[in-house]
Phi, psi and omega in degrees: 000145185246177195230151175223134177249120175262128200225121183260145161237128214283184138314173183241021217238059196296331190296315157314298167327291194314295203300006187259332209300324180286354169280295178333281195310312183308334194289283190345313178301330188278293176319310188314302156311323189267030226009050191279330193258132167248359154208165168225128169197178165269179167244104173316139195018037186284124164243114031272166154352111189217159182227146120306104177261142141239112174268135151297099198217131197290325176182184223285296185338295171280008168281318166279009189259329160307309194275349171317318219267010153310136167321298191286348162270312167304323205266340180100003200274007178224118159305293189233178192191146184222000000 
């Protein structure tokens, strides 16, 4: 297993974010449990808006193909993904 650092920059469309953010956390909880996520956050004054993931992963596909099933990804709510 490899370690992965995932950087979401979010939308800019914050009334969504919020109303997205309790989906967003759960997965994060689920991941968390299932020890796949070792972290999570925003990124402080970061513009636009940005988060940090680490992820536990056999190699990259399947790292992204984890963070595909975040809510704010499926939902359209990152702009970009690093």
């Amino acid at each position: 297993m490899s370690y992965f650092a995932v950087i979401y920059r979010y939308c800019d469309d914050a009334a969504k974010l919020e109303q997205n953010r309790p989906a967003h956390r759960a997965w994060l909880g689920q991941m968390f449990d299932q020890g796949r996520l070792k972290l999570a956050g925003p990124l402080t004054g970061a513009a636009p808006r940005a988060g940090l993931l680490l992820v536990e992963a056999t190699d990259l596909a399947e790292a992204e193909a984890m963070v595909d099933q975040d809510p704010v990804c499926r939902d359209g709510l990152v702009a970009s993904r690093d």
